[in-house]
C-alpha positions as CSV (number, residue, x, y, z in Angstrom):
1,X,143.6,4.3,-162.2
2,X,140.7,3.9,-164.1
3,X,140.4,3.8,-168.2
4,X,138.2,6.9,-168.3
5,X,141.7,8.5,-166.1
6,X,143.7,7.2,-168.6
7,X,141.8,8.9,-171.6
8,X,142.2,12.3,-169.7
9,X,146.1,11.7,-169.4
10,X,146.2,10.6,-173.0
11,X,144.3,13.5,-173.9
12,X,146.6,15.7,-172.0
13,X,150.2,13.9,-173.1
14,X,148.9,14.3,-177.1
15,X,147.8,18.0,-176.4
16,X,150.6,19.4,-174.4
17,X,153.0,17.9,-177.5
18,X,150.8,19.5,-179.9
19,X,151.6,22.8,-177.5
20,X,154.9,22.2,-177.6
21,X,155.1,21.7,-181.6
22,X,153.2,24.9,-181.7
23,X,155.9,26.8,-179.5
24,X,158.6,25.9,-181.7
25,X,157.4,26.7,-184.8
26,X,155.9,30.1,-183.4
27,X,159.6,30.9,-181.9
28,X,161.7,28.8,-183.9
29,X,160.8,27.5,-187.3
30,X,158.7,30.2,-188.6
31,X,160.9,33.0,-188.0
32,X,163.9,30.9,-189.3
33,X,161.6,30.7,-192.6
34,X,162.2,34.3,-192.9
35,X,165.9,34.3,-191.9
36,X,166.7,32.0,-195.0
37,X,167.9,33.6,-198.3
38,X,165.6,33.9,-200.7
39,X,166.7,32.0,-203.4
40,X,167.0,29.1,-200.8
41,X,164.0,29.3,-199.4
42,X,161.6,27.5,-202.3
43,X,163.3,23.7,-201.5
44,X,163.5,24.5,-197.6
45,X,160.3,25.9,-197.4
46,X,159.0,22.0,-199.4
47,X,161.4,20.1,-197.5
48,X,159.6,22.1,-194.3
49,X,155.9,20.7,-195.7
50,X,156.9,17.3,-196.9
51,X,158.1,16.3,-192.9
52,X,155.2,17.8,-191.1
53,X,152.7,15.3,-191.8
54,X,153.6,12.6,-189.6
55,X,154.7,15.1,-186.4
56,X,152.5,18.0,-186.4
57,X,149.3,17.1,-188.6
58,X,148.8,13.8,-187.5
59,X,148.7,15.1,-184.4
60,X,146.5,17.7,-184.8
61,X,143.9,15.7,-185.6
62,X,144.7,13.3,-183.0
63,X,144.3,15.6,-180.0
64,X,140.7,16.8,-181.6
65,X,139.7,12.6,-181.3
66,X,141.1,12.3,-177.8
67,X,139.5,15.4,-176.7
68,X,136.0,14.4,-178.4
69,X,136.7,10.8,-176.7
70,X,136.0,12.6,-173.2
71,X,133.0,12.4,-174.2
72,X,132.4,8.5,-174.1
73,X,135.1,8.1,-171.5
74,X,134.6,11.3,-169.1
75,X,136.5,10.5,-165.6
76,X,133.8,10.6,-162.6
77,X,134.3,14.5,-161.6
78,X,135.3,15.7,-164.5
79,X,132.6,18.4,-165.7
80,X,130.8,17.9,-168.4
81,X,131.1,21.6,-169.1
82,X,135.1,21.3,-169.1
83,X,135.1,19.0,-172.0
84,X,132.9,21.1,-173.9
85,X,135.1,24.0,-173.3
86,X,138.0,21.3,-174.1
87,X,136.2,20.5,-177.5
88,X,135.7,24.0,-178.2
89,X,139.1,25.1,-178.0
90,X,140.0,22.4,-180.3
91,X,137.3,23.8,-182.8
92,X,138.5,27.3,-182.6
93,X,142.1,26.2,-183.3
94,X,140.6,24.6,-186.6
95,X,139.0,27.2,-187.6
96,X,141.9,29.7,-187.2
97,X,144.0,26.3,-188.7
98,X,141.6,26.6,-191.6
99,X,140.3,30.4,-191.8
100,X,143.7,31.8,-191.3
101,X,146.6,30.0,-191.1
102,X,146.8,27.7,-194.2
103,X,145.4,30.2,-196.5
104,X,148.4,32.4,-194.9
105,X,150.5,30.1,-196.4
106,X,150.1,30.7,-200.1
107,X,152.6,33.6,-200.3
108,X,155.2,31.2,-198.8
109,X,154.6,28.4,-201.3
110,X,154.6,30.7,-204.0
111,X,158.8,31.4,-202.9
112,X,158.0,34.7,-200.4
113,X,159.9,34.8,-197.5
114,X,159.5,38.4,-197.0
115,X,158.5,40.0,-193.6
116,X,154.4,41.1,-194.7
117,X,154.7,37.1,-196.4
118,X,155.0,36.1,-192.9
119,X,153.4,38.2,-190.7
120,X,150.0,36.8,-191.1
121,X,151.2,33.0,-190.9
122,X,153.4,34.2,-187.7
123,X,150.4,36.3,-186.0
124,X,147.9,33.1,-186.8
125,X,150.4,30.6,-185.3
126,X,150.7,32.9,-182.2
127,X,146.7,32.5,-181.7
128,X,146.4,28.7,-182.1
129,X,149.6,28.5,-179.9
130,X,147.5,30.3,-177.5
131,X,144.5,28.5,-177.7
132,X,146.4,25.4,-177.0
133,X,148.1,26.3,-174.2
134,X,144.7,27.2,-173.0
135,X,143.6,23.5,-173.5
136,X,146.7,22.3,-172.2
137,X,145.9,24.1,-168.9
138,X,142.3,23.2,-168.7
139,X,143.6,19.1,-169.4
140,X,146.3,19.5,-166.9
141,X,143.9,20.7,-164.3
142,X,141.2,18.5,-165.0
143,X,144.2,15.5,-164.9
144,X,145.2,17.0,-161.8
145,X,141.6,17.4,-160.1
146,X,140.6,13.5,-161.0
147,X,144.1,12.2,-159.9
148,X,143.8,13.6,-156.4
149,X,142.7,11.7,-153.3
């Protein structure tokens, strides 16, 4: 396999974990956030921030460099117009990241738990979710298509 394969797998591995990170928190973690008694939920809701750096932002960021890296290292038969949809995707899921989903977060740092605290963080996560499985299925196609004989 050649390096510019490799980059497409990496690109793939690093965006279908990112997908599965956003799963969990979409089905798990968020709703759990408003399952939590609300005088406990101010230290879980920091002790929930203070870990995601490493696992989930790093990452983030990471699977918008290996995208934009298809660029330099584009497997022969891959379409150029696949990676710009790939690169896309990853720009919409910042700007909903950015546009919708942080600022969702104020509420919850200010110590509100409450259903209409998390309905916008839970209906933004749903769409970024969404537009990463999206990638995930355009990478895992593209993977497939320049693996086969």
């Amino acid at each position: 396999m050649s390096l510019k394969s490799w980059m497409l797998v990496l690109a793939l591995a690093v965006n279908l974990y990112l997908c599965g990170v956003m799963v969990l928190f979409a089905t798990v973690v968020y709703p759990q956030l408003g399952a939590a008694e609300r005088s406990a939920f101010p230290p879980l809701y920091q002790a929930f921030n203070a870990r995601i750096g490493v696992p989930v932002v790093l990452f983030e960021f990471l699977a918008l460099l290996v995208t934009l890296g298809l660029y330099v290292a584009r497997p022969e038969g891959t379409p150029l117009w696949a990676v710009h949809l790939a690169v896309g995707l990853s720009l919409a899921y910042f700007a909903v990241t950015f546009g919708w989903h942080l600022p969702s977060h104020r509420l919850l740092a200010a110590g509100d738990n409450s259903a209409a605290a998390l309905s916008p963080l839970l209906r933004s996560q749903w769409l970024r979710t969404g537009l990463q499985v999206l990638k995930g299925l355009l990478l895992g196609a593209l993977t497939a298509r320049s693996m086969a004989p």
